[in-house]
N, C-alpha and C positions, 0 to 999 in steps of 0.2 A: 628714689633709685637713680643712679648714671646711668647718665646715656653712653653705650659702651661703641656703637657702630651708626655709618647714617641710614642705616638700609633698616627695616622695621621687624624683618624677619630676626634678626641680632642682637635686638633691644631687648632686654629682659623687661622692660617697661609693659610692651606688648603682650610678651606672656602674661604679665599677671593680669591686663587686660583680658585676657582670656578667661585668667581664673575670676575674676570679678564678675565677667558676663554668665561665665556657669552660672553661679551661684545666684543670678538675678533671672537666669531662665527656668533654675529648680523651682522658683517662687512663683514666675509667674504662671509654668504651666501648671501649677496646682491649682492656682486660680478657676482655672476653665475645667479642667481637664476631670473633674469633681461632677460636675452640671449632668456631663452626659452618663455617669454611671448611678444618679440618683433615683431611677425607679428599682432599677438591682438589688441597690442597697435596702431599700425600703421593703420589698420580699422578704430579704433573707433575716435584717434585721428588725422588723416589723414596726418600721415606724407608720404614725398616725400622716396624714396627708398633713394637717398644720406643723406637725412635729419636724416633717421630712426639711424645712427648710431650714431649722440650725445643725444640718452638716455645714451649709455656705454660711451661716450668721454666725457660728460660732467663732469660724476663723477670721470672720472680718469686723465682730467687734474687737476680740484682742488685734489684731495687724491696723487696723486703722487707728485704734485709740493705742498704739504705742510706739507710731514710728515715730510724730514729733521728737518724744522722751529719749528716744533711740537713735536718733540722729545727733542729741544735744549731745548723748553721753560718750559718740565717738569723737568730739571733739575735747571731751573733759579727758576721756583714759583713752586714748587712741580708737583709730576705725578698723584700724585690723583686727582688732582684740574681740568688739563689737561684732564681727563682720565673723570670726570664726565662732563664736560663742552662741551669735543665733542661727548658723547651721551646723554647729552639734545638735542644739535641740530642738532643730526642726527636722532631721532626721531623725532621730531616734522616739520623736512624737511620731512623724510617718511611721515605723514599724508598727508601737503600738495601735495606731489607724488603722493598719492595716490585720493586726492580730485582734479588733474588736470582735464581740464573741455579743454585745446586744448595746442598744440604740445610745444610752448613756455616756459606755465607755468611749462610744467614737465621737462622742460630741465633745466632752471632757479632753478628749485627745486632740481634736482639732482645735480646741482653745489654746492648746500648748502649742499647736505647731503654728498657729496665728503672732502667738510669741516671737517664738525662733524664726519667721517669716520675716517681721517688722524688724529686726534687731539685725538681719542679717542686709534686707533693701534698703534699712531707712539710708548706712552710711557709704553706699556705691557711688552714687553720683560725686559726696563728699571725695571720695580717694581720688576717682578721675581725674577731675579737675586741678588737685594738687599734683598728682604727677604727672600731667599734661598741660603743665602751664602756659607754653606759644598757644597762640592760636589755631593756627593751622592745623598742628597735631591734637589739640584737641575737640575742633571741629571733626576730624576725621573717628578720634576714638568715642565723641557721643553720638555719631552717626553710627558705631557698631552698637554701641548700648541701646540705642534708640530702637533699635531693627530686632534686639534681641528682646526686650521690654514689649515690643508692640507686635509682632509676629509670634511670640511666645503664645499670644491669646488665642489665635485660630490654629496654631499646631496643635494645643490642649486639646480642641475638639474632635480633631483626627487621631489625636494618640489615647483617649479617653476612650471613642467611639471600637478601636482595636484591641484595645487592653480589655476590654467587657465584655464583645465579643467572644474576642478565640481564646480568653484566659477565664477573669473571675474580677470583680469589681475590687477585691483584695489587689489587685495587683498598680493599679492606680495609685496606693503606697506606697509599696514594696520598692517600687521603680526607683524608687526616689532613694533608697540605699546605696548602691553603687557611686550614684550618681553626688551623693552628701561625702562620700566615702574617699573617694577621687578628688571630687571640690577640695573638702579640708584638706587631706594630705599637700596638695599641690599649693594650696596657698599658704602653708606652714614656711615651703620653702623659697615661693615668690615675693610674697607682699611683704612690703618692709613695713615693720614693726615701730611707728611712730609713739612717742611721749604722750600726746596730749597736750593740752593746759594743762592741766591738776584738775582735782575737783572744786578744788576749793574756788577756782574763778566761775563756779555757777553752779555748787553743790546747796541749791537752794529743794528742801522736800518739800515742802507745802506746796512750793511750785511745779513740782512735779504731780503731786496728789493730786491735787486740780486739774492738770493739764490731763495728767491721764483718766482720770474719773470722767472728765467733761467731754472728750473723745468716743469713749467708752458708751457714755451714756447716750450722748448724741447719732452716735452709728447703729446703737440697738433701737434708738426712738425711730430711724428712719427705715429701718428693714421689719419693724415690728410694724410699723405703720398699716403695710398692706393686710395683715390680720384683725387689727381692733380699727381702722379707718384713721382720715386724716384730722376727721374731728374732734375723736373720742377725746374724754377723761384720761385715759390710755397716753396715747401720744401727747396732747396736750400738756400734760402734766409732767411727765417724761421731758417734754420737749421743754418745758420752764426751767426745771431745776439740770437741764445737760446747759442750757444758756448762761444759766446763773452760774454756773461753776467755770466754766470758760470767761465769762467778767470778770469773776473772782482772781481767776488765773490773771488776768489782763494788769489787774488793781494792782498784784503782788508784783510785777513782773516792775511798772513803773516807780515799784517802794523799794524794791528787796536791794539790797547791798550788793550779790552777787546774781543774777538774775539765770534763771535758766535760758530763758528766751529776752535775751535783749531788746528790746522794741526796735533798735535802732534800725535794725533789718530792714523793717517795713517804710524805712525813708526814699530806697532804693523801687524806683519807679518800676524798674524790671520785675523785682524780685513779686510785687506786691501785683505787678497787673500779670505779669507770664503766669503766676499762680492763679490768677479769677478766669481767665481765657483757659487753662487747663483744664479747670473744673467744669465749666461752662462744654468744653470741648466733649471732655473724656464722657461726662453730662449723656450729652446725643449719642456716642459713637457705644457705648456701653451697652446703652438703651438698644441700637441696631442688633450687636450680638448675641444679646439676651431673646429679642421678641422675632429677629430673625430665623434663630432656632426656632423658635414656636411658631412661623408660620410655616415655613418647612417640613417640621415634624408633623404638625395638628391639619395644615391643610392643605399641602402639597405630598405628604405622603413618606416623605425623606426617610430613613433610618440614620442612626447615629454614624456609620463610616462616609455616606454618601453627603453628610451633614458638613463632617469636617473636609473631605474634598472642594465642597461648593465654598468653603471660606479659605482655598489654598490662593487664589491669586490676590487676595488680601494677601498673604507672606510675603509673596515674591513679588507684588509693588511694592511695599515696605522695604525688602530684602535691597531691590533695585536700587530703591534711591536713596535708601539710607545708607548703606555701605556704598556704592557707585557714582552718586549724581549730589547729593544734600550736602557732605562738607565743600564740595567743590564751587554748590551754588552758595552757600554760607557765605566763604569766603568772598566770591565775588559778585553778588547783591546785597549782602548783610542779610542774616538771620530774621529782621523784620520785615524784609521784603517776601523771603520765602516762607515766611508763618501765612501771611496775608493772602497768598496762592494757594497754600496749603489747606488754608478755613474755607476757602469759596470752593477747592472741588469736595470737602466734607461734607457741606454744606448742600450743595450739587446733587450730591448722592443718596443724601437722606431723603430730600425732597425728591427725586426719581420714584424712591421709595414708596411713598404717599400713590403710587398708581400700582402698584402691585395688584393682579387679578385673583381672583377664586382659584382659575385653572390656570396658575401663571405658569410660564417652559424657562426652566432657568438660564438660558443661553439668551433667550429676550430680556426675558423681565426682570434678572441678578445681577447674570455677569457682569452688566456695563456699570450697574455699582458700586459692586467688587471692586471694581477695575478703579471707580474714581475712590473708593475710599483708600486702597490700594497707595495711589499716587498722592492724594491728597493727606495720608498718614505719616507717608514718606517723607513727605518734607516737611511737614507742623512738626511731629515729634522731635528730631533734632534740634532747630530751628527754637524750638522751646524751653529744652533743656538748656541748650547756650544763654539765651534771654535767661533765665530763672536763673540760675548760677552766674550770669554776669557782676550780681553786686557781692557776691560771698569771697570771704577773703582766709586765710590761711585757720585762723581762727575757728570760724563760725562756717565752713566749707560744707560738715557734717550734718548741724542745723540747716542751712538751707537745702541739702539734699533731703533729708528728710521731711522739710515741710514742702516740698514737691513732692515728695510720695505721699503725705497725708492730702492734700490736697486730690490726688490721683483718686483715695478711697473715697476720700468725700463725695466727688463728683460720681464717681460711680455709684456710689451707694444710693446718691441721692435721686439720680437719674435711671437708674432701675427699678427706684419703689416708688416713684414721681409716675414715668412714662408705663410701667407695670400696669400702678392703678387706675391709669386714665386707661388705656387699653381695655383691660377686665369690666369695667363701667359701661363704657359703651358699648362692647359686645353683649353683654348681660342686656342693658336697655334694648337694644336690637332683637336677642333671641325673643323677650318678654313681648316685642311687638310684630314674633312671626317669623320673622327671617330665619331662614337656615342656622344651624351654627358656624359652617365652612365661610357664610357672604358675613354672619356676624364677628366671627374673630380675625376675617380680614380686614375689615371696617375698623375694627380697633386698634388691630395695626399702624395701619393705616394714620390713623388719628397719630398716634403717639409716635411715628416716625417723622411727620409732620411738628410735633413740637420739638422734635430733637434736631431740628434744620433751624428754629425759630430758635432754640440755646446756642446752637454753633454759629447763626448769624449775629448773635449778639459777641459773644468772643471775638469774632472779624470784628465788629466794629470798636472792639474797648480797647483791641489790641492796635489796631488803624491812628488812635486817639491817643491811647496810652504809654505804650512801649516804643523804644528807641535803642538805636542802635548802643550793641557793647562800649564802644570807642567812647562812645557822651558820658554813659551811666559810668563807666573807672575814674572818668575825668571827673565827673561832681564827685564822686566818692573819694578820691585822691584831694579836690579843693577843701569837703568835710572836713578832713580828717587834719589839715593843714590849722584850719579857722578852729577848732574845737583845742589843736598843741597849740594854736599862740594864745588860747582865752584862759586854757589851764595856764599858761607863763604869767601873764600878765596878772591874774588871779594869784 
């Protein structure tokens, strides 16, 4: 799009900023917003207690095993195209969700809207950055995305907690009409309507088969895990052949003529470590949200509105320095300085964590975590997204936004049925040797917030080692591309 004014209010750029951010906040409050209406559902539609947890697996193995795929294909047939496509049918999968009538249909349903979830996130970050190519402005517009991405998650639980409440757990999808309804119209007339490549510069299917099978399989081996164990036949087996298929994928990828996933990507030191430090990140921080609810709930007492309250000043650290303070610090420390600030108050906070009491008073023993994960979120997520997109170029913009979202699932996924199961184990060992269950499932807590300080310090440190400023990582990438046109000359 032109830039038609210098004032931001005037840019039609911004607006569709806006409509991009919708459409990435309809996604993410689904994510949460699900959690807290899950014993409701399980009444009305009588699921079994193991059954009750693919409402959350069903939509995260389709979303996680298809954003890759879904990122590639906004760069082959455009990201607007991609971007309107999976939220048509991720709304009209929420009606259905919300019109289920028994436990099936809404599982079935949430598979689809996992779909139209992945296809609509994977290609956001891709469009940003193309139509924000200074810096400064888009420093400032993935400081809004950042805020809306990561504040999304603790809104879910106060809008989740009210919609169950004073309505019906039905309405957790419904919500989501309007809201798909608004989005697409407005971006029909915003977002401009890019070409693509073609398909043909990476309309490779077996590389797609792969890609997405080995996703797929991989994210059910690690949310199944907590039911059949990490040892079992189960996961094991699971877990070989989702490996083998992602090799496979790797194998074709350095054969194939037109490659889905060009490897070359991963030459791009940003690209390759802001993604390991993400996962590592999002890892621990997932982990806090998930089992902080549960000690809340289970041993503090909490109800579901007073739940999503106690995680409001998470937003508004987020809010603060993602839109007020992160593009401004971006600019002038560089992005890797403020990641590395960023990870030590995460870091911080988790391990705060680790002393949570039996009879904790959340004004003591929360808030000041809140508060540093708050701040400490505020500046990684931006700060990240600049690093992860620093190597992606007009091309391939889609693709690395997308494997920054897969990446996002991964670590979640992996970091909620990781730090889950160490949690559940020890509190289990504990009750069997006498303890209370209020002193044993704080103790497990406990434990697993403790290793989620031990992943986010490992990020600090990869990202300390590994990652460098945008200005170096364009410059190799510009000498690359230099040294590859005069070897095809010469050749």
């Amino acid at each position: 799009m032109t830039r038609t004014d210098s004032t931001t209010t005037r840019d039609p750029r911004w607006l569709a900023l806006v409509v991009m951010c919708a459409g990435m906040l309809m996604i993410i409050l689904d994510g949460t917003i699900v959690n807290v209406a899950l014993p409701s559902i399980q009444r009305d539609l009588g699921f079994s207690q193991a059954d009750l947890a693919w409402v959350v697996n069903a939509y995260l193995v389709a979303f996680g095993g298809l954003l890759l795929l879904a990122g590639r294909l906004g760069d082959l047939v455009g990201r607007t195209r991609v971007f309107l496509a999976g939220l048509t049918l991720f709304t009209v999968a929420s009606l259905v969700c919300g019109l289920s009538s028994s436990a099936e249909m809404l599982v079935a349903a949430r598979f689809v809207q996992g779909i139209g979830g992945a296809m609509t996130s994977a290609v956001i970050l891709g469009m940003i950055v193309t139509t924000f190519p200074q810096p400064r402005e888009q420093a400032k517009a993935i400081g809004i995305y950042s805020f809306v991405a990561s504040a999304g998650a603790s809104i879910g639980l106060l809008a989740g907690g009210v919609l169950t409440q004073l309505l019906s757990w039905h309405w957790i999808f419904f919500v989501n009409l309007p809201f798909g309804i608004a989005t697409g119209l407005l971006a029909l007339r915003l977002l401009e309507r890019e070409r693509g490549i073609g398909l043909a510069a990476g309309a490779d299917v077996p590389g797609a088969a792969l890609v997405t099978s080995g996703l797929m399989l991989g994210v059910y081996t690690i949310v199944a895990a907590a039911d059949h164990g990490w040892a079992s036949a189960h996961t094991l087996g699971f877990g070989a052949l989702a490996v083998a298929l992602l090799a496979g994928f790797i194998a074709r990828q350095a054969t194939a003529r037109t490659p889905l996933l060009p490897l070359a990507i991963f030459r791009s030191r940003n690209v390759t470590g802001a993604n390991l430090v993400q996962m590592l990140m999002i890892a621990g921080l997932f982990g806090m949200f998930f089992l902080g609810v549960l000690y809340m709930q289970r041993v503090l007492g909490f109800d579901a509105i007073e739940i999503g309250l106690a995680f409001l000043p998470v937003s508004l650290g987020i809010g603060v320095l993602s839109l007020g303070f992160s593009p401004r610090l971006n600019m002038r420390f560089g992005p890797r300085a403020v990641l590395l600030a960023g990870l030590a108050l995460v870091a911080a906070g988790l391990a705060l964590l680790t002393r949570v009491p039996v009879d904790g008073a959340y004004v003591v023993d929360l808030l000041p975590t809140m508060l540093l994960f708050g701040v400490g979120a505020g500046l990684a997520f931006p700060a990240l997204m600049t690093l992860a997109m620093s190597g992606a170029t007009a091309s391939n913009s889609g693709l690395a936004s997308g494997l920054v979202n897969t990446t996002q699932q991964v670590g979640a996924a992996l970091g909620l049925a990781v730090l889950a199961t160490l949690a559940t184990s020890r509190s289990d060992e504990l009750r069997a040797a006498g303890e209370s269950t209020a002193a044993a499932l704080t103790s497990g807590y406990q434990l697993a917030f403790g290793i989620g300080a031990g992943l986010v310090g490992v990020g600090l440190a990869l990202a300390a080692f590994v990652l460098r400023s945008p200005a170096a990582e364009q410059a190799e990438q510009a000498a690359r591309v230099q040294a590859e046109v005069a070897y095809s000359e010469a050749a």
